[in-house]
N, C-alpha and C positions, 0 to 999 in steps of 0.2 A: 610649746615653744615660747621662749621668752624672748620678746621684744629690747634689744639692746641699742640702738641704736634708729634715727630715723633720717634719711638723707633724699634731696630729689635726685633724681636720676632718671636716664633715658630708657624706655623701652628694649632697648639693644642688651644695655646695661644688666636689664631685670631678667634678661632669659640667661646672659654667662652665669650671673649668679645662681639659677635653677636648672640650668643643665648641671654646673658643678655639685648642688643640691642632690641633682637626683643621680651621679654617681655615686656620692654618698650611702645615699636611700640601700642601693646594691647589697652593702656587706651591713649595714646601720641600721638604723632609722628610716622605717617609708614614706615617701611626702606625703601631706596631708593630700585633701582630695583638690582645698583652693589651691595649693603648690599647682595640684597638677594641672587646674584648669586653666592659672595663670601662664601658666610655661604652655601649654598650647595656644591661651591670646599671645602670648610672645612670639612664638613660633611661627601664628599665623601674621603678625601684623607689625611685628620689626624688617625695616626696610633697609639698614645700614648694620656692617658689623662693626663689632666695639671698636676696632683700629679707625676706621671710615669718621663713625661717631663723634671721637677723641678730636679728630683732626677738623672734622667741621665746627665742634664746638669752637674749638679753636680760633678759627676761621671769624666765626660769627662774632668772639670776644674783642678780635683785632679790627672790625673795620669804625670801631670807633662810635657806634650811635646809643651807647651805655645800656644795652638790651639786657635785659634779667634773666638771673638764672632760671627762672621759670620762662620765661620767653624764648629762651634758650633752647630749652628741652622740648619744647611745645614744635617749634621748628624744626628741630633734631625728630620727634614722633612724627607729625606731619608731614617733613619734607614739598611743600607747595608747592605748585606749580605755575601761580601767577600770583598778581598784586592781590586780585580781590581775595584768593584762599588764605593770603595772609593778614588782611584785615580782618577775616572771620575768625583766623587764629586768636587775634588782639583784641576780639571784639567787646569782650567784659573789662577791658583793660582801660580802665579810667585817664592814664598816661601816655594812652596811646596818639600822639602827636608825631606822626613820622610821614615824612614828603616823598611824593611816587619816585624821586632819584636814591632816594633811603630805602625805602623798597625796593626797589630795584637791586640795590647793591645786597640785600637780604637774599635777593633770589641770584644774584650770581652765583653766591659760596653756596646754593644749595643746587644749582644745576649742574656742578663738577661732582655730585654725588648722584644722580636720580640716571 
């Protein structure tokens, strides 16, 4: 399989992509064996579906505290459930300069999803 492209993307994200995959696989081509092992960590460890996903990213774009596509998704995979889980999210993140009411607001647009 050739590598065409490389994009981040959320957990949710990665199993439509390998459910569609392993449709495929059906009449085609069979997943490799990581396909399949990935689509089972997906399986077992995505927590929102792609609609859900889309709409929280969303969410988390518009409340304004300039969070990274990667801070993003890390959110999006995580889904936390308080201040401190999302400071452990941030926690290699040199940039991370955000006040417990910025928090806070990180965790409203992720409790309308958990």
């Amino acid at each position: 399989m050739k590598i065409t492209e490389k994009k981040l993307t959320t957990l949710s994200h990665v199993r439509e992509i390998l459910l569609k995959r392993e449709k495929i696989a059906i009449d085609g081509e069979p997943m490799t064996d990581d396909q399949k092992k990935l689509l089972n960590y997906a399986n077992k460890f995505s927590k929102l579906s792609v609609r859900d996903t889309k709409e929280l990213q969303k969410k988390l774009k518009g409340i304004k505290l300039h969070l990274s596509d990667v801070q993003i998704v890390k959110i999006i995979d995580m889904l936390p459930k308080n201040i401190d889980e999302i400071r452990a999210i941030f926690s290699k993140d040199e940039k991370f300069s955000y006040n417990a009411d910025e928090l806070k607001q990180i965790l409203d647009c992720v409790a309308q999803y958990i």
